[in-house]
C-alpha positions in Angstrom: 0.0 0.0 0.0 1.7 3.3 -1.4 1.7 6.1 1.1 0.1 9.4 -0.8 0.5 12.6 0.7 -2.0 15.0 1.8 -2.9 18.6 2.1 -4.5 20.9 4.2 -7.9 21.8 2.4 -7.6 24.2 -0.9 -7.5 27.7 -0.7 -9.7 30.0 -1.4 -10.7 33.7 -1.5 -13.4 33.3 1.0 -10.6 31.3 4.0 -7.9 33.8 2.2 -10.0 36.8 3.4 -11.4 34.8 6.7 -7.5 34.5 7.4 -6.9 38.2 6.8 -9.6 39.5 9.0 -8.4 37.4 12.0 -4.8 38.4 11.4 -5.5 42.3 11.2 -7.7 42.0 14.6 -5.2 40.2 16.5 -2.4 43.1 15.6 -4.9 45.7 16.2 -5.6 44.4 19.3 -1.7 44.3 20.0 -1.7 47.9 19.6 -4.3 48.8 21.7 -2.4 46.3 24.5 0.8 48.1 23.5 -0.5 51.6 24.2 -2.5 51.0 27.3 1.1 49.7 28.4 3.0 52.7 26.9 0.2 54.9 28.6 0.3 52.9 32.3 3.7 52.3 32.6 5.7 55.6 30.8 2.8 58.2 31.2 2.5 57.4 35.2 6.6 58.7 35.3 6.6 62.1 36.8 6.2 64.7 34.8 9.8 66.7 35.7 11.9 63.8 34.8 13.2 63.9 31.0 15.7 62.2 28.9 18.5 63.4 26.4 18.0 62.0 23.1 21.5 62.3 20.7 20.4 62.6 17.0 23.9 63.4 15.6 26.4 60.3 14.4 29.4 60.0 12.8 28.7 63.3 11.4 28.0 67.2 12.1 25.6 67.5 9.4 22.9 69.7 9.9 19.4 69.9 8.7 19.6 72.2 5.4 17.6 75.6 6.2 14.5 76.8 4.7 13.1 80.2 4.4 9.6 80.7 6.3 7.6 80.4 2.9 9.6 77.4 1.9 8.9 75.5 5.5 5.0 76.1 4.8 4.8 75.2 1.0 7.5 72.0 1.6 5.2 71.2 4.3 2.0 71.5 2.0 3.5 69.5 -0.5 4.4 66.3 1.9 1.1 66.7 3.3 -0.5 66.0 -0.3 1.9 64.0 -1.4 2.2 61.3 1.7 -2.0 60.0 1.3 -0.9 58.8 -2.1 1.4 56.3 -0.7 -1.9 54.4 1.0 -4.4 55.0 -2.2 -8.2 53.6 -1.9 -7.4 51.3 1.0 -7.1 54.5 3.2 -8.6 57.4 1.3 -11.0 55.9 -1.0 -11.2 58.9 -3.6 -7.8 58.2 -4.7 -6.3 56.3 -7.2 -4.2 53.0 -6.5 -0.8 53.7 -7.9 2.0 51.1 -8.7 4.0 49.8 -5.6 7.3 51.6 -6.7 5.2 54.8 -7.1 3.8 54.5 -3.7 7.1 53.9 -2.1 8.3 57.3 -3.1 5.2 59.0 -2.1 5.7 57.4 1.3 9.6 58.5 1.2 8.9 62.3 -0.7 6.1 62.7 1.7 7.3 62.0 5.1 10.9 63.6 4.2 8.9 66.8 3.3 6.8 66.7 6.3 10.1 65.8 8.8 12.3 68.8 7.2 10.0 71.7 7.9 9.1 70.1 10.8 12.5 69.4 12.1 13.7 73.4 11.6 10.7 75.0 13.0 11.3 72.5 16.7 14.6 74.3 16.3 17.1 71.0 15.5 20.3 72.6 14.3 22.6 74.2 16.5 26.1 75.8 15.4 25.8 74.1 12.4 25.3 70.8 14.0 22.3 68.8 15.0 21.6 69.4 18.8 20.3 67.3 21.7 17.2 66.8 22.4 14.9 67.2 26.0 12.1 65.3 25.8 9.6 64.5 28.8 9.1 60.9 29.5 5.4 61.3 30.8 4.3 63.1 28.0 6.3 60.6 25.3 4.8 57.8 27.1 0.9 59.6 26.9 1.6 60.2 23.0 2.8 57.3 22.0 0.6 55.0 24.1 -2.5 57.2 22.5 -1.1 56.5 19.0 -0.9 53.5 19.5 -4.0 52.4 20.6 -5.8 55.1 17.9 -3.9 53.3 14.9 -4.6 49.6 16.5 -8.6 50.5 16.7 -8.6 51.9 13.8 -6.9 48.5 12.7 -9.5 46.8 14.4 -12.3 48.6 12.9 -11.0 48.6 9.1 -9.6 45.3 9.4 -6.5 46.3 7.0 -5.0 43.4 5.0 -1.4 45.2 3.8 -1.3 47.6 6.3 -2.1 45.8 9.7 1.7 43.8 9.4 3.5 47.7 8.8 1.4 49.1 11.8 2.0 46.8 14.4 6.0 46.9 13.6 5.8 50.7 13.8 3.9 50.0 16.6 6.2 47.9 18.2 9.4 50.0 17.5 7.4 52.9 19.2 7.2 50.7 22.4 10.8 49.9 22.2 11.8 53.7 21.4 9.2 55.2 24.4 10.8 52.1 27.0 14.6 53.9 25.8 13.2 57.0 26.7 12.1 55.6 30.2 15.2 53.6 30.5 17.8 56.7 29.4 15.7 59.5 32.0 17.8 61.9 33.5 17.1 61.7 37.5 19.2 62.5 40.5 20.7 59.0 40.0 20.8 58.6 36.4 21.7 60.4 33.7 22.0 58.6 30.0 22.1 60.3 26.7 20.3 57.9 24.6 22.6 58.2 21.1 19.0 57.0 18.9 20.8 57.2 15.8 23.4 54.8 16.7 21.0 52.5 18.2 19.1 52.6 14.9 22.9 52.1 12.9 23.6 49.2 15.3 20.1 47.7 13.9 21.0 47.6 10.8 24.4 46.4 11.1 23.3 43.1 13.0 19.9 42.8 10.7 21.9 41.1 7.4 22.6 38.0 9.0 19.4 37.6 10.5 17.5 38.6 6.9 19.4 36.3 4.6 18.4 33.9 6.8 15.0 34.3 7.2 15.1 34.4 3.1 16.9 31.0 3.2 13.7 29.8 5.7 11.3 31.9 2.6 12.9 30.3 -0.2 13.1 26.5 1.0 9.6 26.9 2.9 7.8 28.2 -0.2 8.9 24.6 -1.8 7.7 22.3 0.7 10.7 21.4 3.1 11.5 22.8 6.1 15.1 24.0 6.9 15.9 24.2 10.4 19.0 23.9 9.5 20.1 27.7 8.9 21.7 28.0 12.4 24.4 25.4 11.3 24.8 27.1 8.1 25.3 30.1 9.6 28.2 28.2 11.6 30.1 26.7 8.4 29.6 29.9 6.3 31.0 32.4 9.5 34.3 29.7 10.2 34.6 29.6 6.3 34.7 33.0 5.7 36.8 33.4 8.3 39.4 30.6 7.4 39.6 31.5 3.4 39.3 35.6 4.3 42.8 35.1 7.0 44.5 32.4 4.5 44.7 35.2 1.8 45.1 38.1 4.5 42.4 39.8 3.7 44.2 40.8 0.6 42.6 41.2 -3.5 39.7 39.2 -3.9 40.0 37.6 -0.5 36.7 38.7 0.9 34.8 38.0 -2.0 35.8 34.8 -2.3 35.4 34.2 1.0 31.4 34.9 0.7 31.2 32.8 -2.1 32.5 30.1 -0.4 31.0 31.0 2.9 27.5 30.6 0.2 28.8 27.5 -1.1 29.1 25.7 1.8 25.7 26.5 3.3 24.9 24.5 -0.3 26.3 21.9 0.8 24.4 21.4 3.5 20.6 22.4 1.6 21.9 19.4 -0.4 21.9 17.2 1.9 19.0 18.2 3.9 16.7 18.3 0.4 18.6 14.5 -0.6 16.9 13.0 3.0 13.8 14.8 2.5 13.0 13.8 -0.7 14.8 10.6 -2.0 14.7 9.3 1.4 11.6 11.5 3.1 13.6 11.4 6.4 11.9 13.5 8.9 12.9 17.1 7.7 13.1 18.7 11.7 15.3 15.5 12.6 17.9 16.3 9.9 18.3 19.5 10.0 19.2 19.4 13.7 21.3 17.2 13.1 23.0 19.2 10.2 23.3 21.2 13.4 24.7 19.4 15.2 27.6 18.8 13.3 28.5 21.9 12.4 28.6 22.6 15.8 31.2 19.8 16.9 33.0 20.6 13.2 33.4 24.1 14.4 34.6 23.5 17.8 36.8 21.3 17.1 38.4 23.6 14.1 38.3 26.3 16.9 40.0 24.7 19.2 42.5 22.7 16.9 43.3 24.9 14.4 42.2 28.8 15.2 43.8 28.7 18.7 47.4 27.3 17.5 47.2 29.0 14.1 46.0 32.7 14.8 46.9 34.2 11.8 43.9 32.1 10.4 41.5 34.1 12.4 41.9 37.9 11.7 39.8 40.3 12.4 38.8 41.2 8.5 35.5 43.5 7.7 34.0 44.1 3.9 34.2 47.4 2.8 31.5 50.2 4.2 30.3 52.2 1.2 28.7 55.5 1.6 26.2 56.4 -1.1 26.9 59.9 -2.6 24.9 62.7 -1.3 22.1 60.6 0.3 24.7 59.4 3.2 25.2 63.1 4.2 21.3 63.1 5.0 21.0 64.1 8.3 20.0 60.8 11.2 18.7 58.6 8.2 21.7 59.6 6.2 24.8 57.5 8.5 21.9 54.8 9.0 20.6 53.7 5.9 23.7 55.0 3.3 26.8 54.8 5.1 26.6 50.7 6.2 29.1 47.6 5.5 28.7 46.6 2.0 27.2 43.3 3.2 24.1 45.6 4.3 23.2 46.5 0.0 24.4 42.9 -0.4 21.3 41.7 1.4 18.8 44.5 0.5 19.9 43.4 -3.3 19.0 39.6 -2.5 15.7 40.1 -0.6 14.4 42.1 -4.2 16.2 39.2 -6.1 14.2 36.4 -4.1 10.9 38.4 -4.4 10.9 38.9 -7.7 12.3 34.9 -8.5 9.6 33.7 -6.7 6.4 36.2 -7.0 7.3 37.8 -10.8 9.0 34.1 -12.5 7.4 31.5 -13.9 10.4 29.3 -12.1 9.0 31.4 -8.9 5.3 30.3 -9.7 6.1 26.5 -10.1 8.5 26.5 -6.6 5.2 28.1 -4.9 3.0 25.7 -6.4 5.3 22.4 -5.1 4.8 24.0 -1.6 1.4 24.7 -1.3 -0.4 21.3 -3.9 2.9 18.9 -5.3 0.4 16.2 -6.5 -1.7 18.8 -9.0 1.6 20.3 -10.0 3.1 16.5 -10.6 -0.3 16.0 -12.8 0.3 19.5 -14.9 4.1 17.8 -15.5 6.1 19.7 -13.3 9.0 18.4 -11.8 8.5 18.4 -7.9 11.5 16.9 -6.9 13.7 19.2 -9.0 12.0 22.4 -7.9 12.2 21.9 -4.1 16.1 20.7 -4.9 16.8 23.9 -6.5 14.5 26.0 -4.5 16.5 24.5 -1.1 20.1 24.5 -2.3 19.1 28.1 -3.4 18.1 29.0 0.1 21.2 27.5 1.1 23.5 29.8 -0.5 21.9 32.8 0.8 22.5 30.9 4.8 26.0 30.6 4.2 26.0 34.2 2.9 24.1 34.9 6.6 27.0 33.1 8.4 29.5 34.9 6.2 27.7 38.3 7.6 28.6 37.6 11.1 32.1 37.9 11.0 32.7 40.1 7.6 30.1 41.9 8.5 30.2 42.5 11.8 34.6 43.1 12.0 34.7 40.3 14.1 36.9 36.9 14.9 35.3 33.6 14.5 34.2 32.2 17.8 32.8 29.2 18.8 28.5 29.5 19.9 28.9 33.3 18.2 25.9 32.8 16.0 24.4 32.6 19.4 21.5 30.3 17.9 19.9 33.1 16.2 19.6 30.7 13.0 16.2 29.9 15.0 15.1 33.1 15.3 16.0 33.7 11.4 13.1 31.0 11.4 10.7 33.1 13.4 11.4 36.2 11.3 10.5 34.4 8.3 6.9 33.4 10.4 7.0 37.2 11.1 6.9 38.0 7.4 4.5 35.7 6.1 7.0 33.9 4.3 8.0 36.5 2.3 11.6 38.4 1.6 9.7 41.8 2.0 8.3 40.8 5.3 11.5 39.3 6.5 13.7 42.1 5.9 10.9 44.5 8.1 10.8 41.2 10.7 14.8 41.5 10.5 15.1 45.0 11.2 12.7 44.7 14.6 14.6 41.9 15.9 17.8 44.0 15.0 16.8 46.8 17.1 16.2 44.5 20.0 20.0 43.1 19.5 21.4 46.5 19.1 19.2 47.8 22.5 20.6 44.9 24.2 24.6 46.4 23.3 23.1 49.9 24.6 22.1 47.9 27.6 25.3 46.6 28.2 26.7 49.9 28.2 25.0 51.1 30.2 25.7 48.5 32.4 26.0 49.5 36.4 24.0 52.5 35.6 20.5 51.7 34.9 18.4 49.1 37.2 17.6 47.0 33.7 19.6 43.7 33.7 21.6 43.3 30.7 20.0 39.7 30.7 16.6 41.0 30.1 17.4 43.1 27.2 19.9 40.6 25.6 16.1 38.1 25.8 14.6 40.5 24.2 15.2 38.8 20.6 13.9 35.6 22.2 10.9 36.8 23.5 9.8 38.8 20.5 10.2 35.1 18.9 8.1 33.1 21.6 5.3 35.7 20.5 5.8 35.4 17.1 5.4 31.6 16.9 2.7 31.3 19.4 0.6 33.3 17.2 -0.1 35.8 19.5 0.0 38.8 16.8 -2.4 36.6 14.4 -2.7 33.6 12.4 -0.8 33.5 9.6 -0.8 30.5 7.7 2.3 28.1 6.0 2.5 26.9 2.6 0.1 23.8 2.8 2.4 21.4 2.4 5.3 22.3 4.4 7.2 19.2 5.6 5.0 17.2 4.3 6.8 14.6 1.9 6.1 13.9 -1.7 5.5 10.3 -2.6 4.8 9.9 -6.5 1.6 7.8 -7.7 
């Protein structure tokens, strides 16, 4: 008797739309729960206590000055501008433009509204951007009430694009008003909260994390499960590390080193996709134990090799490239333009794997293997060769994540320094709903908790926060994200499920 595998139910618009509506209440709800907090916890601080909030970084840029007339018709312009980046979904009288074209009327339209803003709350001093005072009650009271206003109105609207966008900027409002709390100047404590490093920080440790949540995307999207990412992250970060010292950093050094860092987390997509389907071993099993051994593999390397031969474990970084005239932007400027080269590296994948597998037809056929194999079998596609591809794919782009943790990050290799964040690479691909647009958002929110956790740590011996809390904080963001407490968001149908041929 031939085993045959089976499916979740088929989807359609009316469970599509079912699925949407439960999703978009449970974030709206999480808004609400995140403002009452915001509103209870910060709002209740006295109202003479303030923090310092440090814009300027790397640089003494300053906001570029406008004449009176200019603030009011820049203003005007981002004000009109800005509603065409929602369309008909929020302001029903207007047209639904292309996705690029709503991009830039998001990023024309709040950079118009922030500049006039920004010079009439007086933000440049002596030609530099100046600290900030800001009151901790009233932050708390502000953002708390936007908070629970955008999650009602969530709740009320039921938003299907919008709800995942609002609850992170929900979320990064909670972390932002706790800093505040955190960083309040008082007889005992006074911290200058540097935001825009905190927000640099993010972005730095983000790469790693995003390629690979786009490994989980990419495999996931075919039907087998790779929870093998943390061990690729291992064997692409000692590789890296071993080629990238060999050659002394020198030439082409670094860029072979992340080929090979990519090829190697091949290597192990191949095997995991040979058990699942020539052998339809139990996917979860074999990738931990991929884990496994990378883990023993790179201790013993560690202890064996990098400890007597040194030289093989430099401390080598990839280039930082700062874009032309858009890194000189004041606060988003040093963040977003002036990053390790790995940074563009994974931005330029995350498009690359959207567009393979949502604008190809290779893209269609990988997606239709995940969700129904036996009616794409029956239409004469290949099911075993497109979850091979689609996983040894993925794999490239985990070795390319372990490769970010030491090229990326200008650090040694270490034994246990991917810290098992290859799991939570797996919970930021739950976070994006499968897809490399939603886990490069998911990436950056669990970045900013990494990067608070180093401010933490600074800080340490001044604030009453325990560096352990914060450095959870990744952790716990993923408990809530795979417990399905922000919504139900559904898997390929058949995810893990082996594929057995009639």
């Amino acid at each position: 008797m031939s085993n045959v595998t089976t499916t979740p139910e088929i989807v359609t618009i009316d469970n599509l739309r079912t699925i949407t509506r439960t999703r978009s209440l449970g974030y709206g709800i999480s808004l609400i729960v995140l403002g009452a907090i915001e509103v209870l916890w910060f709002g209740s601080t006295p109202s003479s206590i303030h923090t310092q909030i440090q814009l300027a970084y790397n640089s003494a840029t300053s906001v570029p000055e406008l004449s009176s007339w200019l603030r009011v018709l820049v203003l005007v312009l981002g004000v009109l501008v800005l509603p065409l980046a929602f369309g008909p979904s929020v302001f029903s009288p207007l047209p639904r433009l292309p996705r690029a074209a709503r991009i830039v009327a998001a990023i024309v339209g709040v950079l118009f509204v922030a500049w006039p803003i920004s010079l009439w709350l007086g933000i440049n001093q002596d030609g530099q951007i100046r600290d900030f005072l800001v009151s901790v009650s009233v932050t708390g009271y502000l953002f708390g009430a936007i908070s629970a206003v955008v999650g009602a109105i969530v709740v009320w609207r039921r938003f299907d694009r919008l709800a995942s966008p609002l609850l992170y900027a929900g979320i990064v409002l909670f972390i932002l008003a706790f800093l505040i709390w955190v960083a309040r100047i008082t007889p005992i404590d006074n911290l200058p909260l540097p935001l825009t490093g905190i927000l640099w920080g993010a972005i730095q440790w983000s790469p790693f994390l995003a390629l690979g949540a786009l490994a989980g995307t990419m495999s996931e999207r075919s039907g087998v499960v790779n929870i093998a990412i943390e061990g690729q992250f291992i064997a692409g970060a000692l590789v890296s590390t071993l080629v990238a010292s060999a050659m002394n950093g020198t030439g082409i050094s670094l860029w072979l080193a992340l080929l090979l860092a990519g090829s190697i987390g091949m290597v192990f997509s191949w095997v995991l996709a040979l058990m699942a389907n020539r052998y339809r071993a139990n996917q979860i099993i074999v990738g931990i134990l991929l884990v496994s051994f990378a883990t023993a593999v790179s201790q013993f390397i560690s202890d064996a090799v990098l400890d007597v031969h040194q030289n093989l474990n430099q401390t080598l970084t990839l280039p930082t490239w700062n874009v032309p005239v858009l890194s000189r932007i004041p606060v988003v400027g040093p963040v977003l333009f002036a990053q390790n080269i790995i940074v563009y590296i994974t931005i330029g994948m995350a498009v690359f794997t959207n567009v393979l597998l949502f604008r190809t037809r290779w893209g269609l056929r990988t997606r239709s293997v995940g969700e129904k194999p036996i009616a794409s079998e029956t239409v004469g596609i290949n099911v075993f060769r497109m979850r091979y591809a689609a996983t040894i794919l993925g794999g490239f782009l985990a070795g390319l994540g372990g490769a970010a943790l030491t090229l990326g990050k200008d650090t040694q290799f270490a034994f246990g320094m991917s810290n098992n964040f290859g799991y939570v690479a797996l919970a930021i691909m739950i976070f994006g709903r499968w897809r490399p647009y939603g886990a490069l958002v998911a990436s950056l929110l669990f970045g900013f908790t990494a990067s608070l956790g180093a401010q933490v740590s600074i800080w340490s011996g001044q604030t009453h926060i325990p560096g352990a809390f914060i450095d959870a904080l990744p952790y716990a963001v993923t408990i809530l994200v795979v417990s399905g407490l922000v919504g139900r968001i559904r898997p390929p149908a058949a995810d893990g499920l082996p594929f057995v041929r009639r």
